[in-house]
C-alpha positions as CSV (number, residue, x, y, z in Angstrom):
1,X,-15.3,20.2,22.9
2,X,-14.5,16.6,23.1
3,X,-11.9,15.7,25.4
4,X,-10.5,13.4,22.5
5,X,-9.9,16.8,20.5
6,X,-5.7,18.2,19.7
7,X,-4.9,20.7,21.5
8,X,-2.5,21.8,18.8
9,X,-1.5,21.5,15.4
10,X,0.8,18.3,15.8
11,X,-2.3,16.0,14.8
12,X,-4.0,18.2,12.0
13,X,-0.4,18.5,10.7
14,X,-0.6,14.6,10.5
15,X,-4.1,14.3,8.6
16,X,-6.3,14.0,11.6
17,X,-9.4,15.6,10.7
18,X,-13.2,15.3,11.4
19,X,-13.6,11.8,10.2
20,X,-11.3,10.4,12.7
21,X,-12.7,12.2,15.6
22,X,-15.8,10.5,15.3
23,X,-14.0,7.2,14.6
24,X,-11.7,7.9,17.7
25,X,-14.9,9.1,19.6
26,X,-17.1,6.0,18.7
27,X,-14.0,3.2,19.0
28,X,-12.3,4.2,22.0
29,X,-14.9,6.7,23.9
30,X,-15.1,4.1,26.7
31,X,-11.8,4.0,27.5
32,X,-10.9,6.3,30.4
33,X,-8.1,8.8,29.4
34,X,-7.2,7.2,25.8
35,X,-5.8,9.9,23.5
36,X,-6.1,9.8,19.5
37,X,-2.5,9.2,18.4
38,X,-1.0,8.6,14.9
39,X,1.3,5.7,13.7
40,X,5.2,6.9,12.3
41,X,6.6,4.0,12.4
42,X,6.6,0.0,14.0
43,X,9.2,-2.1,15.9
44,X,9.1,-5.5,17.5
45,X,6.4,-4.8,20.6
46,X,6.2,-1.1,20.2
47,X,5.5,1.7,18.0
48,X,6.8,5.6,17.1
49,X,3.4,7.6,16.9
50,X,3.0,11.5,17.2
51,X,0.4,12.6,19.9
52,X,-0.8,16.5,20.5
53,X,1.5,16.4,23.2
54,X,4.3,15.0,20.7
55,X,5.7,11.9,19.9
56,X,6.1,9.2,22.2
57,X,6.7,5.4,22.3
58,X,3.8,2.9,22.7
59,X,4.1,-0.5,23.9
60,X,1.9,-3.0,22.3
61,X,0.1,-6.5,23.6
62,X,1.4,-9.5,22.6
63,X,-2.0,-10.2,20.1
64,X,-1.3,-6.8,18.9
65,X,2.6,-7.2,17.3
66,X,2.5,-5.7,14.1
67,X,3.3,-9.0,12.6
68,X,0.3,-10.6,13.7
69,X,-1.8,-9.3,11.1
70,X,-4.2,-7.5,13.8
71,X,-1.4,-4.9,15.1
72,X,-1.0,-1.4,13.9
73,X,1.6,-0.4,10.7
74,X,2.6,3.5,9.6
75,X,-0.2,5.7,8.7
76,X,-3.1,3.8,11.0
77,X,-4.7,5.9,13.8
78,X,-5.0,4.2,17.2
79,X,-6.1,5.1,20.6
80,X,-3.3,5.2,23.2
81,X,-3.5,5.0,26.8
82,X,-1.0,7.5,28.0
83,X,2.1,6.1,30.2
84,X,1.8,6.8,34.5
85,X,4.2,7.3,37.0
86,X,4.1,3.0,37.3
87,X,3.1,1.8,33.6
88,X,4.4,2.4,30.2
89,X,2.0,4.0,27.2
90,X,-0.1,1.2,25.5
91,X,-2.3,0.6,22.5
92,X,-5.9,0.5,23.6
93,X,-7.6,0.1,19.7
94,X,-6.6,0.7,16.2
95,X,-8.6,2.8,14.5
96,X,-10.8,1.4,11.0
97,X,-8.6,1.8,8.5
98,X,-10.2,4.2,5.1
99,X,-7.7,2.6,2.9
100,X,-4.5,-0.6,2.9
101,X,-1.8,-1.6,0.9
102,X,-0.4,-4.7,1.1
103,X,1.2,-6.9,-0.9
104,X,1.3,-10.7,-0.6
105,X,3.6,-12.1,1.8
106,X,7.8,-12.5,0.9
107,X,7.3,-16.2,1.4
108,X,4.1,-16.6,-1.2
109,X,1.8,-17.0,1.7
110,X,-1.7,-16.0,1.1
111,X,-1.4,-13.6,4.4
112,X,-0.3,-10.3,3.7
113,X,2.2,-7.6,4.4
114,X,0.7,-4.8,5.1
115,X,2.9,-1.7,4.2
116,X,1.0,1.6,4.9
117,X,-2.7,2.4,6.3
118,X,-4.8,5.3,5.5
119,X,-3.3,6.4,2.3
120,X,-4.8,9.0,0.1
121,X,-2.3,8.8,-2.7
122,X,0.4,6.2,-3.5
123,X,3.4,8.0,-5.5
124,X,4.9,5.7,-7.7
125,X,8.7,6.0,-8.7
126,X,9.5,4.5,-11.8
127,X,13.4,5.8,-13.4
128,X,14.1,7.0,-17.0
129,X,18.0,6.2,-16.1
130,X,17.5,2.5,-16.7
131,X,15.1,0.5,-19.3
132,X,11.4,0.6,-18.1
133,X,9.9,-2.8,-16.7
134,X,6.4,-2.2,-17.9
135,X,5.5,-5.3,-16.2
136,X,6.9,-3.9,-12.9
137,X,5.0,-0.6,-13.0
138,X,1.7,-2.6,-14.0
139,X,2.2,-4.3,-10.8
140,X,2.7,-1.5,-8.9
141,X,-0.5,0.2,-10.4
142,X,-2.7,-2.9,-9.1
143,X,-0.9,-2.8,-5.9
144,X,-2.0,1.2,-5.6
145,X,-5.7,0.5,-6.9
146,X,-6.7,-2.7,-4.9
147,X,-5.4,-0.3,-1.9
148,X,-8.2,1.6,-2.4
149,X,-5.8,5.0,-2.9
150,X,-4.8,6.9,-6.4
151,X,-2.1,6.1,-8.1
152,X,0.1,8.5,-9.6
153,X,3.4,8.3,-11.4
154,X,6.3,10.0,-11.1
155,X,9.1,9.6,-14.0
156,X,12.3,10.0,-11.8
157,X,15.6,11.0,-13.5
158,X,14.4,12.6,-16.6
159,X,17.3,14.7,-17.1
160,X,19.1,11.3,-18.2
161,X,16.8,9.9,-21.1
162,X,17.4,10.8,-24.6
163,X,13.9,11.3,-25.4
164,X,11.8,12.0,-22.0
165,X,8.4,12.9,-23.3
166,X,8.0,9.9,-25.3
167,X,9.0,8.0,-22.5
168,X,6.2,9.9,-20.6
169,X,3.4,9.5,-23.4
170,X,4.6,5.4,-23.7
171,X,4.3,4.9,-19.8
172,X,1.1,6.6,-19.8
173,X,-0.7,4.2,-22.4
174,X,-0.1,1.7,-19.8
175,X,-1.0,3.8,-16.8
176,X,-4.6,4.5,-17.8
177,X,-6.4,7.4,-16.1
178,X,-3.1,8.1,-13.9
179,X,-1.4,11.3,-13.7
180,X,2.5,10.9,-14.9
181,X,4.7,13.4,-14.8
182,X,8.7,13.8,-15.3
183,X,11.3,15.3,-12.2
184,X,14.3,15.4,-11.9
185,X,14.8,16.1,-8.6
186,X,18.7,17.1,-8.7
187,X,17.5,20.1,-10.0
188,X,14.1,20.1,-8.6
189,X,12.0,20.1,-12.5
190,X,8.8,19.0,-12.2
191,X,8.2,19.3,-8.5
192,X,5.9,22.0,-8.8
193,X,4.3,20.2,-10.7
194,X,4.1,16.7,-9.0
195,X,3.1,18.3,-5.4
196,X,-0.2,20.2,-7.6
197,X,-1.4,16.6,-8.0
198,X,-0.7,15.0,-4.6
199,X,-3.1,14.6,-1.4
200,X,-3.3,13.7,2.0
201,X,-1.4,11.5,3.2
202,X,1.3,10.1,0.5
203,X,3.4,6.5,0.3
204,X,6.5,7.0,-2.3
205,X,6.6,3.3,-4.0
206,X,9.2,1.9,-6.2
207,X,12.2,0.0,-6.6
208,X,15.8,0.8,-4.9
209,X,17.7,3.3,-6.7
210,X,15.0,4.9,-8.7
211,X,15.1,7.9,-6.5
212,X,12.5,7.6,-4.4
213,X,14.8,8.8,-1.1
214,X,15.7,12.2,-3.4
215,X,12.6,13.0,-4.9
216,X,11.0,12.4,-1.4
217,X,13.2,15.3,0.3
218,X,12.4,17.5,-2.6
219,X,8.5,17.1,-1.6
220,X,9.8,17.6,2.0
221,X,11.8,20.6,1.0
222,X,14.6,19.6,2.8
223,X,17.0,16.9,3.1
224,X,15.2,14.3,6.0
225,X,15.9,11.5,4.1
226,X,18.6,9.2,3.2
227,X,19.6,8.8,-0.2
228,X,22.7,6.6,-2.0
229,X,24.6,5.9,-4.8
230,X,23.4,3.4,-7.7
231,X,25.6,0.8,-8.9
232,X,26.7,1.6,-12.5
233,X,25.8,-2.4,-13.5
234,X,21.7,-2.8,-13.8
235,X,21.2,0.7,-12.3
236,X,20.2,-1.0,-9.1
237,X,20.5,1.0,-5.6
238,X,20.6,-0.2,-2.0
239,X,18.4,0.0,0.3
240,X,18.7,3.5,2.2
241,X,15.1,3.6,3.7
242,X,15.5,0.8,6.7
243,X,11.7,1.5,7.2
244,X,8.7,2.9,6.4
245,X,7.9,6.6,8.5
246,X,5.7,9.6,8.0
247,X,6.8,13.3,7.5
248,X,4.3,16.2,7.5
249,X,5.0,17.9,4.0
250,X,5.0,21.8,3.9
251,X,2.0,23.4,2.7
252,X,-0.1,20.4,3.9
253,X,0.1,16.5,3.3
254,X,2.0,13.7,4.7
255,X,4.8,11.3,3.2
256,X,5.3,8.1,3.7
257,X,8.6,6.5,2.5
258,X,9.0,2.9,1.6
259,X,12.0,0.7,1.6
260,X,12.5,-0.3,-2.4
261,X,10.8,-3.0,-3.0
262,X,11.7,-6.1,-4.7
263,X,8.8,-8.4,-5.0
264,X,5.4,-7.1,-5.3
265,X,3.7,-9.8,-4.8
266,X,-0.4,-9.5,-5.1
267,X,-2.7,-11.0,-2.5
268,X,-5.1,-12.3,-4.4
269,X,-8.5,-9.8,-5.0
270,X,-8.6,-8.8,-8.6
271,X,-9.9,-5.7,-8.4
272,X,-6.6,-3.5,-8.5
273,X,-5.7,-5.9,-11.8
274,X,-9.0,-5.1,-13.3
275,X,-8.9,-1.0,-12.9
276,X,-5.1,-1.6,-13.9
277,X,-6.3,-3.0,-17.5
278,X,-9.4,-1.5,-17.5
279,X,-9.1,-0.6,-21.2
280,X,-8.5,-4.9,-22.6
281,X,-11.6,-5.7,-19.9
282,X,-13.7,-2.9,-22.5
283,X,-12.4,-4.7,-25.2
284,X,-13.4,-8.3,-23.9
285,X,-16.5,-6.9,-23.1
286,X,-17.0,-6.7,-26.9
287,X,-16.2,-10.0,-28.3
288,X,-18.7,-11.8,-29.5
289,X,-18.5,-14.8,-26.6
290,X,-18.6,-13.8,-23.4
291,X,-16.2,-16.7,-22.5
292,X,-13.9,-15.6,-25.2
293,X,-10.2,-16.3,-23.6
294,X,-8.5,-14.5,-26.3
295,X,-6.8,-16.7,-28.2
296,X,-7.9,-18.2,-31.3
297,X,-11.8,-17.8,-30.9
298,X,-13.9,-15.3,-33.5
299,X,-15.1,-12.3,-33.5
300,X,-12.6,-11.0,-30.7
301,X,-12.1,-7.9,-29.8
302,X,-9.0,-8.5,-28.5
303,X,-7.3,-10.4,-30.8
304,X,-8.8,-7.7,-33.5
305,X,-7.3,-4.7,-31.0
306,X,-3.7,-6.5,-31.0
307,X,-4.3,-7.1,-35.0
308,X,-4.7,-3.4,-35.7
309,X,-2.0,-1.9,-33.6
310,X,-4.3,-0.2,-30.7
311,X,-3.4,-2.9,-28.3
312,X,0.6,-4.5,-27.6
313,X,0.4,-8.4,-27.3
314,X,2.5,-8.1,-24.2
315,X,-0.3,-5.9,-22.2
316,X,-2.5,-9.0,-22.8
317,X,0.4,-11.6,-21.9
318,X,0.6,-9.0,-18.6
319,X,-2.8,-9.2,-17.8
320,X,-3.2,-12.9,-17.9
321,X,-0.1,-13.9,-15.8
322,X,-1.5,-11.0,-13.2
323,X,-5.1,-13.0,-13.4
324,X,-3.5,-15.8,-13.0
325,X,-1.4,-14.9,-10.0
326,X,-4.6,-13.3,-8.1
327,X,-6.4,-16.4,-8.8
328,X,-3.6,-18.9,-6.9
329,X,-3.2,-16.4,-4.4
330,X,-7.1,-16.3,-3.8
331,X,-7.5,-20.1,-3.9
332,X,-4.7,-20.5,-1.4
333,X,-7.0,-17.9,0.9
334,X,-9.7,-19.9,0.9
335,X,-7.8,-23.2,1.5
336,X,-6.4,-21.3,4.2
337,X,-10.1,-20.5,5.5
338,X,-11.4,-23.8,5.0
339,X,-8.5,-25.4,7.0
340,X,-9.5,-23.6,9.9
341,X,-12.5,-23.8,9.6
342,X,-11.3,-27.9,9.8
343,X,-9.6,-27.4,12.6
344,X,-12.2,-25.6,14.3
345,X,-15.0,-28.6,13.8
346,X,-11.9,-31.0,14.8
347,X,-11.4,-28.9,17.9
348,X,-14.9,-29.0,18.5
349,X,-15.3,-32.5,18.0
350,X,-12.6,-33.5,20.8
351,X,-14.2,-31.1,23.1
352,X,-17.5,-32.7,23.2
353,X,-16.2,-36.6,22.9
354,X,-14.5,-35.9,25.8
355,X,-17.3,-34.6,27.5
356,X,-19.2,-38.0,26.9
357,X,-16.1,-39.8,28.7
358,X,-16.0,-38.1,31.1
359,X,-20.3,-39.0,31.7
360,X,-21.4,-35.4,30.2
361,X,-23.8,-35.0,28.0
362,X,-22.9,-32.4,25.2
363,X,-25.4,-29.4,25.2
């Protein structure tokens, strides 16, 4: 047995499986005494993780600050050299990540913030107490498939809407192949339900005050997390997650909550935006240009889809200003590349001129 193996349930509990012994095996098999260990949660220069032993506190190198886009975030699985009677525990490797999410940075910038690692399915909380933003949960949707993860839905205070199955059967034409279901967690409808869909390791997604914190400790069974009042003006909540931290989930599983988010933000691949809307990119597959852009041109399948009723004008208004944002976002990338790429030549360039002052002849 490898020595890398748990010798109890703590890690298995936490999704460690097969696949990450071989990871942890091939990764951080050199390193003398280095234990497999999985994130909880991050702080400036350390991180929560949970260990066979149990959970501990791991410092982390300055290059490896979780805000330096190389460091670890909840969910990864590192390697950890274990603390000594004269040096704290510290972060040897982060494991490959299987899956991201991340959202563009708060600022705009092209780098982004990554919010969970390793997730198997991203639970997203959209409420029935307040006017739907199909725009928002659109978002949400890309975020969840450019992650690399599978989406599902979970209609939150059902118990308040006048008509909750036509809500349901409205949301789902927009969330195509996605399993949406109502709850109401107060009194714990559709949890059955909702847990028969969910897998491994689970991040709970959504705004403030939709009920993530609730529905979260009905998965859990118990009350572990915090949850608070909505203002009665825009249905808007505050924020009673402070940060993101996994909980093993009875019967199997892991949850992740979020803090609500307010800008989602996308970093600039278009492949969460194309499985989003996958049903207008089979349309434009069928008009009769393939540069058709939808507006006025003939024999579009679009236009002819929005004509007859099958298709709502503001899903294609939706998907254009999400094309359009992943195509800034992915132009400011490679700006950002070529820049240091620049810099780099320029750096380059110094180094060698002032080798030929100095009576050196550049190699």
């Amino acid at each position: 047995m490898s020595s890398s193996t748990p010798t109890s349930s703590l890690l298995p509990a936490h999704g460690w499986d097969e696949h990450w012994e071989s990871t942890f095996n091939t990764v951080a098999g050199h390193a003398a005494g280095a234990v497999p260990a999985r994130v909880l949660r991050t702080e400036r220069g350390l991180c929560e993780v949970i260990t066979d032993r149990g959970p501990a506190r791991v410092g982390l190198r300055p290059a490896q600050h979780t805000g330096s886009g190389t460091g670890p975030t909840t969910g990864d699985w590192i390697a950890v050299l274990p603390a000594t009677d004269t040096a704290a525990a510290m972060l040897e490797a982060v494991l490959p990540r299987r899956t991201a999410l991340a959202r563009a940075g708060a600022d705009g910038s092209p780098r982004g913030q990554l919010l969970a690692a390793n997730v198997d399915t991203v639970l997203i909380a959209v409420s029935l107490a307040a006017p739907v933003r199909h725009a928002r949960t659109e978002r949400l949707l890309a975020l969840a498939w450019e992650s690399g993860a599978r989406p599902v839905v979970a209609l939150t205070k059902a118990d308040t809407h006048p008509d909750p199955q036509a809500a349901r059967e409205e949301l789902a034409s927009v969330a195509l192949g996605v399993d949406v279901l109502l709850t109401s967690a107060p009194a714990g409808e559709g949890i059955t339900e909702l847990r028969a869909v969910l897998e491994g390791t689970i991040v709970l997604l959504g705004a403030s005050g939709v009920g993530k914190s609730m529905l979260g400790n009905r998965l859990l069974g118990t009350d572990l997390l915090a949850t608070g009042p909505v203002r009665a003006v825009g249905g808007k909540g505050r924020h009673t997650t402070a940060w993101r931290e996994l909980r093993p989930l009875p019967g199997g599983g892991v949850l992740l909550d979020t803090p609500g988010l307010r800008s989602i933000g996308l970093t600039g691949a278009d492949e969460g935006v194309s499985h989003t809307f996958a049903d207008l990119e089979d349309l434009a597959a069928q008009c009769r240009f393939s540069d058709c852009r939808h507006h006025t041109e003939p024999g579009c399948a679009v236009l002819a889809a929005i004509a007859n009723g099958t298709l709502q004008a503001w899903r294609l208004e939706s998907y254009r200003k999400l094309q359009r944002e992943t195509a800034w976002m992915a132009s400011r990338t490679d700006a950002r590349a070529r820049a240091e790429r620049t810099g780099d030549a320029k750096t380059l360039t110094k180094h060698l001129r002032a080798g030929c002052r100095g009576g050196e002849r550049p190699r």
